[in-house]
C-alpha positions in Angstrom: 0.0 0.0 0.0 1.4 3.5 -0.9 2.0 6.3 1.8 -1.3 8.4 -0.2 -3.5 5.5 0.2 -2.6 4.7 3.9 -2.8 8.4 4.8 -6.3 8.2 3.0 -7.5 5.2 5.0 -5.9 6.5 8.4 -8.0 10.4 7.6 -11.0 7.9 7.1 -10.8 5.8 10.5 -9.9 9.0 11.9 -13.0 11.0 10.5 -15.4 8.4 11.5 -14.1 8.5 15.4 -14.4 12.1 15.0 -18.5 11.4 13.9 -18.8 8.4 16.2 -17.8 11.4 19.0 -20.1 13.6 17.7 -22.8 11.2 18.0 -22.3 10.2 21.5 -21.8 13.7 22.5 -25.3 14.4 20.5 -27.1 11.8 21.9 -25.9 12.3 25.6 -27.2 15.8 25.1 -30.5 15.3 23.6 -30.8 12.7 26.6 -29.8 14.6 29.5 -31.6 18.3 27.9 -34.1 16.8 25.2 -37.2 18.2 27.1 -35.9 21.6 27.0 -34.0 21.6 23.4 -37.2 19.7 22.3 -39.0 22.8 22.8 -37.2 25.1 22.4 -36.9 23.4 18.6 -40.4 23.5 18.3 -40.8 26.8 19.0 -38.1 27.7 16.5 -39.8 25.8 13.9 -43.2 26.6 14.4 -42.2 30.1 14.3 -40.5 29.6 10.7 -43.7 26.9 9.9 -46.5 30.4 10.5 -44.5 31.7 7.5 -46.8 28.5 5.7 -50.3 28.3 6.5 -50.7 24.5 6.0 -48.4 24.2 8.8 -49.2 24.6 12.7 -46.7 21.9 14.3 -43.4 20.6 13.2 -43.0 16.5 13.9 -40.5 15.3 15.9 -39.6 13.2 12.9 -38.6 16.1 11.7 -36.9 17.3 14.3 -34.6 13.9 14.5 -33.9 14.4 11.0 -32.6 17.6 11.5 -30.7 16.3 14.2 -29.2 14.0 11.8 -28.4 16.5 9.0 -26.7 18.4 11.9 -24.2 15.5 12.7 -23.4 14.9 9.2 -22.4 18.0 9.0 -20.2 17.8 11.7 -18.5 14.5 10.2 -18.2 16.2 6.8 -16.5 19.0 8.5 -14.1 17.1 10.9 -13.0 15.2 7.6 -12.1 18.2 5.6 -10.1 19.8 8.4 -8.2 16.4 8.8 -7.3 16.4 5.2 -6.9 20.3 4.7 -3.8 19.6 7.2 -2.6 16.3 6.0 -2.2 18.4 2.8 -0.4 21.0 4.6 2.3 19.0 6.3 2.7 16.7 3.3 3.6 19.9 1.1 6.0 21.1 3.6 7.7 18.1 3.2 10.8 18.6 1.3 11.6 16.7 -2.0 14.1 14.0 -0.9 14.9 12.7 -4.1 15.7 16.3 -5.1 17.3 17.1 -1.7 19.5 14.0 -2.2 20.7 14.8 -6.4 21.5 18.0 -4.7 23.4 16.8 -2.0 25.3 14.5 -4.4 26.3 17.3 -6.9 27.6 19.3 -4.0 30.0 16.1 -2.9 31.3 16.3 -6.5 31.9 19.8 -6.5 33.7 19.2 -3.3 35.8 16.6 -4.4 36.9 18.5 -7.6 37.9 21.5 -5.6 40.0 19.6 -3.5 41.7 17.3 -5.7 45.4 18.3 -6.3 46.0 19.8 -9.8 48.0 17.5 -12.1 50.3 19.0 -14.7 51.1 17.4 -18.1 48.1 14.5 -17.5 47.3 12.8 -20.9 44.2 13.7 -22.6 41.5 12.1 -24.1 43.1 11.7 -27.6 46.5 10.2 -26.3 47.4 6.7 -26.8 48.3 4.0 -24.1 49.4 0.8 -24.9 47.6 -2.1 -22.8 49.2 -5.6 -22.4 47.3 -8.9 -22.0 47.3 -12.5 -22.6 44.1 -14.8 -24.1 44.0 -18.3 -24.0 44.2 -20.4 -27.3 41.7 -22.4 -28.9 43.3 -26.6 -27.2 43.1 -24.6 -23.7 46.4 -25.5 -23.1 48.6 -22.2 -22.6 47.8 -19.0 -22.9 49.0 -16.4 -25.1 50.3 -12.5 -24.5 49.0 -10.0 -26.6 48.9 -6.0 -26.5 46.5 -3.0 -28.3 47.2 0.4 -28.7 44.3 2.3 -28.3 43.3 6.1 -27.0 41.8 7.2 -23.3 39.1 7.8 -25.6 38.4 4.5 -27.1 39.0 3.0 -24.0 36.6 5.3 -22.1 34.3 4.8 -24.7 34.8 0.6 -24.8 34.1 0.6 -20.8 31.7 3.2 -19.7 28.4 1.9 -20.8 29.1 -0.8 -17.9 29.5 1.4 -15.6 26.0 2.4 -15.7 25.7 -0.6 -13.6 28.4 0.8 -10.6 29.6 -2.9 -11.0 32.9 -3.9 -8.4 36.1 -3.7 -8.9 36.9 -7.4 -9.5 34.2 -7.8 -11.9 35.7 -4.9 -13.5 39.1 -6.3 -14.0 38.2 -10.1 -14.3 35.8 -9.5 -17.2 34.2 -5.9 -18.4 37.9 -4.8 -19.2 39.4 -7.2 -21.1 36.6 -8.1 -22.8 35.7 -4.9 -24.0 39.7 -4.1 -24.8 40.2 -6.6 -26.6 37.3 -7.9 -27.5 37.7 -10.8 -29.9 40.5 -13.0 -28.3 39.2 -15.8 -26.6 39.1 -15.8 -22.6 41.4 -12.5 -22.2 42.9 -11.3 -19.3 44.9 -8.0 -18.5 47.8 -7.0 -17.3 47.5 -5.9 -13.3 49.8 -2.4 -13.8 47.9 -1.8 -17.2 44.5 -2.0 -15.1 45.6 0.0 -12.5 46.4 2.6 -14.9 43.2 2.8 -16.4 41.3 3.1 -13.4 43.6 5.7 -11.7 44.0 7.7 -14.9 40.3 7.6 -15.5 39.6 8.8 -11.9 42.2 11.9 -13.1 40.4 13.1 -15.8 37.3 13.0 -13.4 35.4 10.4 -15.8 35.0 8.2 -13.4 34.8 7.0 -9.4 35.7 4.4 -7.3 34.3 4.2 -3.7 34.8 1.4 -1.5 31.2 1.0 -0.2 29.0 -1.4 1.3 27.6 -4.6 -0.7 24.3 -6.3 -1.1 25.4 -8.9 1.5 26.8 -6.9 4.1 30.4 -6.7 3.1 32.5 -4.0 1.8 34.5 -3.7 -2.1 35.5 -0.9 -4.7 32.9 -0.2 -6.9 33.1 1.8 -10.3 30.5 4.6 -11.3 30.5 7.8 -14.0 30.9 11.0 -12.6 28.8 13.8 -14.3 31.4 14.5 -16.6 31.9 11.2 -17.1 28.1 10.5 -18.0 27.8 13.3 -20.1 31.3 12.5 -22.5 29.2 8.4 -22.5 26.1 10.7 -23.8 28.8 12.2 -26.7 30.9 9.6 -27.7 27.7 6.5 -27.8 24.9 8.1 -28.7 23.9 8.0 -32.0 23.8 11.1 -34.2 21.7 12.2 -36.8 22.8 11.8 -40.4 
């Protein structure tokens, strides 16, 4: 059940305690002053009724059922003040998705702020050359290999993954070689190589790796775009019009 609908059902019970008040109250009053109110009623009404000269004496039928109208009223009443301020306070509540995006953009402002400046780093366009090995087609040894390729291409080769935030040893057991050198049967890559790439990436702000909790209680690195990261995926995978 959503939070609306159990507010709804708890302004509901709550209304009809409200009434069910009323209605004892009513009752104990018309029992302990009925004589009085009774005609003091008729009075009233008889007084309205000379306006109508087919009418000399008002039922106490009619009486009850104005009685009844009167505690309706009441319930009707109590109901829309319950809601009127449920509304209230739900408005004042803030946005805590929004609250939390906007909390998050202010940790990544921080961070860049503080991170140390790094002279001469290697841009986008600059090559790196990655060293592996892949294992043959009898299974019996396995084979070293190496690709040249830009921070680009590799950005570009690994970020849709990250979407993800998949671990660290995912990263570097499977999403990395595969997608380097995609092709060569069960790759690996070279440790210092994928150390490079991470740390490099996390340099040109592309990326982040935070060693956070897991879905079964422990703790590992795990790999997510940064906003500049995100938005350079939008550029370099999306497809453009012709």
């Amino acid at each position: 059940m959503s939070g609306r609908n159990r507010n709804s059902v708890r302004d509901n019970i709550l209304a009809t305690v409200v009434g069910g008040l009323i209605l004892a109250g009513a009752v104990y009053l018309i029992q302990q002053f009925y004589p009085p109110f009774l005609a003091f009623l008729k009075r009233t009404f008889e007084n309205i009724a000379k306006y109508f000269s087919t009418f000399t004496e008002i039922p106490n039928g009619i009486l009850w059922l104005f009685l009844f109208l009167l505690i309706i009223i009441s319930v009707a009443f109590s109901v829309y003040v319950i809601r009127a301020k449920r509304n209230k306070e739900s408005r004042s509540q803030p946005n805590l998705g929004s609250y939390n995006q906007q909390l998050q953009q202010e940790i990544e402002r921080l961070r860049e702020q503080s991170a140390p400046k790094i002279l001469d780093l290697a841009g986008l366009d600059e090559n790196i050359k990655i060293s592996g090995t892949y294992l043959n087609r009898q299974y019996d040894h396995r084979s070293d290999m190496s690709k040249t390729l830009s921070w680009k291409q590799i950005f570009s080769l690994i970020a849709p993954f990250l979407l993800e935030h998949p671990n660290d040893t995912k990263m570097k057991s499977s999403i990395v070689p595969n997608a380097i050198f995609n092709g060569h049967f069960g790759p690996s890559i070279n440790s210092q190589d994928y150390e490079t790439i991470k740390v490099h990436l996390m340099a040109l702000k592309l990326i982040s790796v935070d060693y956070t909790q897991t879905t079964s209680g422990g703790m590992a690195l795990f790999w997510s775009l940064t906003q500049h990261g995100q938005a350079l995926l939008m550029e370099l995978r999306s497809v453009k019009k012709v």
